[in-house]
mmCIF file of the C-alpha atoms, coordinates in Angstrom:
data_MODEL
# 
_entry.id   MODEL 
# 
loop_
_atom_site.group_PDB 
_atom_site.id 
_atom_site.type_symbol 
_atom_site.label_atom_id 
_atom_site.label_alt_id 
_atom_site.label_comp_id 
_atom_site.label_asym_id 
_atom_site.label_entity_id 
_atom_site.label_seq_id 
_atom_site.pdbx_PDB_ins_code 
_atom_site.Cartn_x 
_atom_site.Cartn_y 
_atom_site.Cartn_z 
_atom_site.occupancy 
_atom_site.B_iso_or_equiv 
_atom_site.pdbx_formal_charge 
_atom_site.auth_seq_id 
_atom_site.auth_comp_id 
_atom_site.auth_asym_id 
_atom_site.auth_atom_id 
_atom_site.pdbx_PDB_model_num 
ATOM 1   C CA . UNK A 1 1   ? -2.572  0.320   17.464  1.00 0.00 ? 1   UNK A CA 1 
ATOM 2   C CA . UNK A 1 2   ? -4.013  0.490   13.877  1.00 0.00 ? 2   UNK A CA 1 
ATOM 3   C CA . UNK A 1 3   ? -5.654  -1.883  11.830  1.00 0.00 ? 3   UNK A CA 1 
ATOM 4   C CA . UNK A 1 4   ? -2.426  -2.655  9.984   1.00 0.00 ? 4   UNK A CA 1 
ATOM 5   C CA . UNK A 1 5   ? 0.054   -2.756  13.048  1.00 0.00 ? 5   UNK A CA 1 
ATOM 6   C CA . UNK A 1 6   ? -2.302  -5.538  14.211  1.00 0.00 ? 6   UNK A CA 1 
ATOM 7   C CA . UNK A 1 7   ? -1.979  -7.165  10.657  1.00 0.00 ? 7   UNK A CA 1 
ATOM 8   C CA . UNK A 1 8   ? 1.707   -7.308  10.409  1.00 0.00 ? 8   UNK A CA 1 
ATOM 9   C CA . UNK A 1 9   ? 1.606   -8.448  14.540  1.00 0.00 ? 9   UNK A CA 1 
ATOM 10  C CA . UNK A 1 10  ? -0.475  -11.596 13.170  1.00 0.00 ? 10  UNK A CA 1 
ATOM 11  C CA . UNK A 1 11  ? -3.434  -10.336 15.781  1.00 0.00 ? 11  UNK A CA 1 
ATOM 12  C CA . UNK A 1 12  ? -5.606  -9.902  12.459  1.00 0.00 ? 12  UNK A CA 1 
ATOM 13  C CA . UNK A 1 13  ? -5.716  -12.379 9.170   1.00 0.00 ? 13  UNK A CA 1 
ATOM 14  C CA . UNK A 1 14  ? -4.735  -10.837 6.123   1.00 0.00 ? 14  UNK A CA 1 
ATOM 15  C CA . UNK A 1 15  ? -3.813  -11.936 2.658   1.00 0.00 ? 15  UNK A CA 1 
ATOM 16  C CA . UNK A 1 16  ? -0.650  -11.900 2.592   1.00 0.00 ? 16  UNK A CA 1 
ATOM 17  C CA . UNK A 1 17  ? 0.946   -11.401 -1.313  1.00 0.00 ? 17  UNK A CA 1 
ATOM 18  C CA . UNK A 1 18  ? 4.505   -10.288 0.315   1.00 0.00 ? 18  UNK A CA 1 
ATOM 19  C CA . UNK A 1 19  ? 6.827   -9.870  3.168   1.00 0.00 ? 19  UNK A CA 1 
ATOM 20  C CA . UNK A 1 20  ? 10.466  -8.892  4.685   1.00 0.00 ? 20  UNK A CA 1 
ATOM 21  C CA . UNK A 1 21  ? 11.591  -7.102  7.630   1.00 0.00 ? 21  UNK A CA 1 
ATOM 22  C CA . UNK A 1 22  ? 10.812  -3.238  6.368   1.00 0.00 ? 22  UNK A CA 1 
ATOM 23  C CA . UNK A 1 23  ? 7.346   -4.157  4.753   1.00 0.00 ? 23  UNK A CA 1 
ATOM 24  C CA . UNK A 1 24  ? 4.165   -6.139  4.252   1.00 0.00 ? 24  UNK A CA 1 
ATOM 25  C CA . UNK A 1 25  ? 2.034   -6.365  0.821   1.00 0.00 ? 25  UNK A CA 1 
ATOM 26  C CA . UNK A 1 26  ? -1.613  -7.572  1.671   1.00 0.00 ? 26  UNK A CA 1 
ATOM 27  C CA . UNK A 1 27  ? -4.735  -7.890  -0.779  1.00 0.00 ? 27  UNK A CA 1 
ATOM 28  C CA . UNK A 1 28  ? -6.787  -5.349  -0.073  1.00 0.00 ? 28  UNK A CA 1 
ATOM 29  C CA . UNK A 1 29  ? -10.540 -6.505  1.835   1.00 0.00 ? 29  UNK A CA 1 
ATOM 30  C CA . UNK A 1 30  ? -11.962 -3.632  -0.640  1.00 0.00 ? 30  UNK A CA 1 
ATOM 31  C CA . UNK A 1 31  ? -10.891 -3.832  -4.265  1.00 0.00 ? 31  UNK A CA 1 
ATOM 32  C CA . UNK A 1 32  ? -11.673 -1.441  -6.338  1.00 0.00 ? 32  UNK A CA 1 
ATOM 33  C CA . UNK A 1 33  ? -9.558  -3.356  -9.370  1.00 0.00 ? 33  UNK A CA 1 
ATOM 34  C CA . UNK A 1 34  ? -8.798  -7.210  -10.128 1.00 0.00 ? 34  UNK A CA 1 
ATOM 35  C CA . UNK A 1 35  ? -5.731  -6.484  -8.395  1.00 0.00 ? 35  UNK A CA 1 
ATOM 36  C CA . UNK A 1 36  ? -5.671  -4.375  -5.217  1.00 0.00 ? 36  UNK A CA 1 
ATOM 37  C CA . UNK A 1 37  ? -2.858  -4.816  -3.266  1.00 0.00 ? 37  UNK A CA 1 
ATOM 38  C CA . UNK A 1 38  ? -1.377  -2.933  -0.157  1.00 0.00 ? 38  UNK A CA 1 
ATOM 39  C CA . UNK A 1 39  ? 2.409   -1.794  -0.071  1.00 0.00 ? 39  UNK A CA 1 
ATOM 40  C CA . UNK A 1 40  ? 2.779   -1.128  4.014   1.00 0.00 ? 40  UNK A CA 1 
ATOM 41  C CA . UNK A 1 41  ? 5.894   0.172   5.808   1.00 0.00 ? 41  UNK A CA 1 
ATOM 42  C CA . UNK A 1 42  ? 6.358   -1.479  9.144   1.00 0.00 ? 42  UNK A CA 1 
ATOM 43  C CA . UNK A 1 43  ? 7.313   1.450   10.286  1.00 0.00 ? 43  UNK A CA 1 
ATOM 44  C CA . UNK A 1 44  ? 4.065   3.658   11.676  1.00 0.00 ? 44  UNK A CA 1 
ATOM 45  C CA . UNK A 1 45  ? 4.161   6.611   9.387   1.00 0.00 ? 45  UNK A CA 1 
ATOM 46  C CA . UNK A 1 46  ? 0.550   8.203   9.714   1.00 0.00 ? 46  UNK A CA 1 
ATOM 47  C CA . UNK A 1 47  ? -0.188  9.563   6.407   1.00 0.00 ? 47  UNK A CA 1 
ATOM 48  C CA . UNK A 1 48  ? 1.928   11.667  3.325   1.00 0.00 ? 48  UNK A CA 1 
ATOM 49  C CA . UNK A 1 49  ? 2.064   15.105  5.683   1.00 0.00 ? 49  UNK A CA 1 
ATOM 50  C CA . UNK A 1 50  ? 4.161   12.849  8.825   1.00 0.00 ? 50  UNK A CA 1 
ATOM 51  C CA . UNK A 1 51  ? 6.871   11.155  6.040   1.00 0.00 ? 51  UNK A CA 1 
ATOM 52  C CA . UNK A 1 52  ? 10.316  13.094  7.491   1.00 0.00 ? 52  UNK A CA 1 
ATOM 53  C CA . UNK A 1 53  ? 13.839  12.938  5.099   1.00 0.00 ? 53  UNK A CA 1 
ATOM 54  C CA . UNK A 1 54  ? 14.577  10.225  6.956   1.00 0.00 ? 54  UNK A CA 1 
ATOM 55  C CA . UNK A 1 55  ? 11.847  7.962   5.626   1.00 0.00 ? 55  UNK A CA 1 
ATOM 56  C CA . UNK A 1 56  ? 13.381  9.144   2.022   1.00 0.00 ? 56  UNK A CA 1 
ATOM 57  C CA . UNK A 1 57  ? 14.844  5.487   1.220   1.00 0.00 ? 57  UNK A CA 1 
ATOM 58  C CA . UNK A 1 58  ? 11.865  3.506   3.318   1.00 0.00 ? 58  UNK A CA 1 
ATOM 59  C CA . UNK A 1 59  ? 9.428   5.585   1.103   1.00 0.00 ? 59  UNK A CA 1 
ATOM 60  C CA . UNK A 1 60  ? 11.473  5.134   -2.157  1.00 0.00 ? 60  UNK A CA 1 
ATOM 61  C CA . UNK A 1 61  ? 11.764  1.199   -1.405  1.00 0.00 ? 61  UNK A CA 1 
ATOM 62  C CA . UNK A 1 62  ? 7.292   1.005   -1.042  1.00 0.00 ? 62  UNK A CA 1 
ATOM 63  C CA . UNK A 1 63  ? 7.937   1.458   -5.255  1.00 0.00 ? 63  UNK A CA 1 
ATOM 64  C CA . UNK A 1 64  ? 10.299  -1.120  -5.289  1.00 0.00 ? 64  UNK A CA 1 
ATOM 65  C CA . UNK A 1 65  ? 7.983   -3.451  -3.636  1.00 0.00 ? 65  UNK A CA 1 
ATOM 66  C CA . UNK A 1 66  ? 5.187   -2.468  -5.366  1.00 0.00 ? 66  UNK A CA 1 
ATOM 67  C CA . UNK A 1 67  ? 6.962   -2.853  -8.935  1.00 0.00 ? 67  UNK A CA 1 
ATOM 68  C CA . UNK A 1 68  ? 8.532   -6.191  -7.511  1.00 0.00 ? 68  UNK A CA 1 
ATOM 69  C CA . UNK A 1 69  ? 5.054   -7.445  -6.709  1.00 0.00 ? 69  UNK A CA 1 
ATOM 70  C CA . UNK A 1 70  ? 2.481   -6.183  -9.432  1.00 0.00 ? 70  UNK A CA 1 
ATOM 71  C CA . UNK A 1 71  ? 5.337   -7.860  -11.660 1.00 0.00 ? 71  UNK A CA 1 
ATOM 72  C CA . UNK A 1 72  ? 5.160   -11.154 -9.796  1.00 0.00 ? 72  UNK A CA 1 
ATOM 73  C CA . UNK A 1 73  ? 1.259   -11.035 -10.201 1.00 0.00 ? 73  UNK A CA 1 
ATOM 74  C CA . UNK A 1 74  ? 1.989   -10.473 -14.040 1.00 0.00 ? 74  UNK A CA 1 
ATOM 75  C CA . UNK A 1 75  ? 1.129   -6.839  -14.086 1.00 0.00 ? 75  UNK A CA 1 
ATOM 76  C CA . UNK A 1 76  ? 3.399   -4.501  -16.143 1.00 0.00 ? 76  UNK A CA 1 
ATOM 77  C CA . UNK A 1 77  ? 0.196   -1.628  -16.266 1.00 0.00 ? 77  UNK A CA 1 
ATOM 78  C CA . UNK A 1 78  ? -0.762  -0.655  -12.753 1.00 0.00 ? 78  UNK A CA 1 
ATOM 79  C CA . UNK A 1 79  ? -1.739  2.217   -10.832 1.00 0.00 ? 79  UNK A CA 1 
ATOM 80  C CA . UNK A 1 80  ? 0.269   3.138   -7.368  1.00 0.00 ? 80  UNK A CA 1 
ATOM 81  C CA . UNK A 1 81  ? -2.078  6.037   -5.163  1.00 0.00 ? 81  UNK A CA 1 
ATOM 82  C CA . UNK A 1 82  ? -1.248  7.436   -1.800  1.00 0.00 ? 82  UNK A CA 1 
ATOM 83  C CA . UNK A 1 83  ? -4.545  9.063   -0.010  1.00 0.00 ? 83  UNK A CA 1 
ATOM 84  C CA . UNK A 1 84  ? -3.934  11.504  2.608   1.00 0.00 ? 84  UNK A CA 1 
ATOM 85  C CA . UNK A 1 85  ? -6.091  12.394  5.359   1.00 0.00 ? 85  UNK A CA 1 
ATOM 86  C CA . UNK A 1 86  ? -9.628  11.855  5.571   1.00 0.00 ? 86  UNK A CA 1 
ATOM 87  C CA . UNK A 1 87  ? -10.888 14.126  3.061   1.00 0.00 ? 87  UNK A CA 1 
ATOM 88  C CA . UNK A 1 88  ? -8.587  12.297  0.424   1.00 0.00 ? 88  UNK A CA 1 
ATOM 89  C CA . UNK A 1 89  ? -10.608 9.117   1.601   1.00 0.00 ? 89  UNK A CA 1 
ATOM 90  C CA . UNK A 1 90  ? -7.464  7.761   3.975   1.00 0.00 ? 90  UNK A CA 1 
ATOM 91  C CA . UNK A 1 91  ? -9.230  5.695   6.386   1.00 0.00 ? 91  UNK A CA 1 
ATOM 92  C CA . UNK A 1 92  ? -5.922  3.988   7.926   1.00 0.00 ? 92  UNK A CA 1 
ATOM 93  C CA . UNK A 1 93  ? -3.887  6.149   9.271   1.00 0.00 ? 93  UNK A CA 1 
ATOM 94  C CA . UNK A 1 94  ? -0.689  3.837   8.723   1.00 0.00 ? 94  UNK A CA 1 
ATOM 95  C CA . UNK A 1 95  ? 0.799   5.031   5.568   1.00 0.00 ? 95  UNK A CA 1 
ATOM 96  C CA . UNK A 1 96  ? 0.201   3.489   2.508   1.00 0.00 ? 96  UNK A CA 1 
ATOM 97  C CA . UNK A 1 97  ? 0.639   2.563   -1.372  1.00 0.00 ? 97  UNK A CA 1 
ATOM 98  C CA . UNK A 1 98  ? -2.296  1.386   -3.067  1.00 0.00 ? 98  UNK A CA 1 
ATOM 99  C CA . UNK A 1 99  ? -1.216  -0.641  -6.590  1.00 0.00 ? 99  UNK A CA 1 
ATOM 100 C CA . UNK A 1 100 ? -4.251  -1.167  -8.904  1.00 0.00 ? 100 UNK A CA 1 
ATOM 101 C CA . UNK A 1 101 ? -4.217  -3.165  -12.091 1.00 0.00 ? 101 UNK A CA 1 
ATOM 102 C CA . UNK A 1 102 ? -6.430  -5.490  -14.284 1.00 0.00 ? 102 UNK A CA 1 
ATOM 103 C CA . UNK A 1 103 ? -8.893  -2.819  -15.561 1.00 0.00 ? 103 UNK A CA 1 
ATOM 104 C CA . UNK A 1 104 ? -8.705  0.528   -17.508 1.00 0.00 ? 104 UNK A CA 1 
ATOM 105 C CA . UNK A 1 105 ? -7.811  3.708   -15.370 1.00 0.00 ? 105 UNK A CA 1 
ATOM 106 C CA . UNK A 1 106 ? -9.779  7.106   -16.237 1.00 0.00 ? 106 UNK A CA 1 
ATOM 107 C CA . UNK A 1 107 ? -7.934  10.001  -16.163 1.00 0.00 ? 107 UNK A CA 1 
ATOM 108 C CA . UNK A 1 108 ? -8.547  11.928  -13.692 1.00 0.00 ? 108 UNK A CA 1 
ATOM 109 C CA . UNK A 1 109 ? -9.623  9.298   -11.220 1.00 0.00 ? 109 UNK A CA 1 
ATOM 110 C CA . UNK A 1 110 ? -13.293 9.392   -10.664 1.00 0.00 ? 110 UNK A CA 1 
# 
């Protein structure tokens, strides 16, 4: 079971910014911006390489969320990042959407 299963089965506190029955939004326990949240698919997708064409609309509705959410926390400016695998620094493998705001972004991301 991963880290974020365990989160969304209440096993695990989180801070919780957002919920319904496809998803969970949770600060993240590491920001690396003012605002860090987590857009998570209940559904255990392991990383970018495992997302099939059936996950097309679950995957499209993480930006929904993610737009839905940064604006509720009064961020119009944000960054949205998928890591995959280790080497791209994934360390859950439980898909998902990083959104960053509340500081300048370099270009590209150091």
């Amino acid at each position: 079971m991963t880290l974020f299963e365990k989160i969304i089965a209440r096993e695990i506190p989180a801070r919780i910014e957002y919920e319904d029955d496809l998803y969970i939004v949770i600060h993240d326990v590491s920001p690396q911006a003012p605002t860090h949240v987590l857009v998570i698919p209940k559904k255990v997708i392991p990383t970018v390489n495992d997302i099939s064409p059936a996950d097309a609309e679950l995957i499209g509705g993480m930006f929904l969320v993610a737009s839905r959410v940064m604006k509720q926390l009064g961020h119009s400016d944000f960054r949205t990042v998928f890591n995959c695998g280790a080497g791209a620094q994934q360390t859950v493998f439980h898909l998902h959407l990083h959104c960053l705001a509340g500081r300048s972004f370099s270009w590209p991301p150091g």
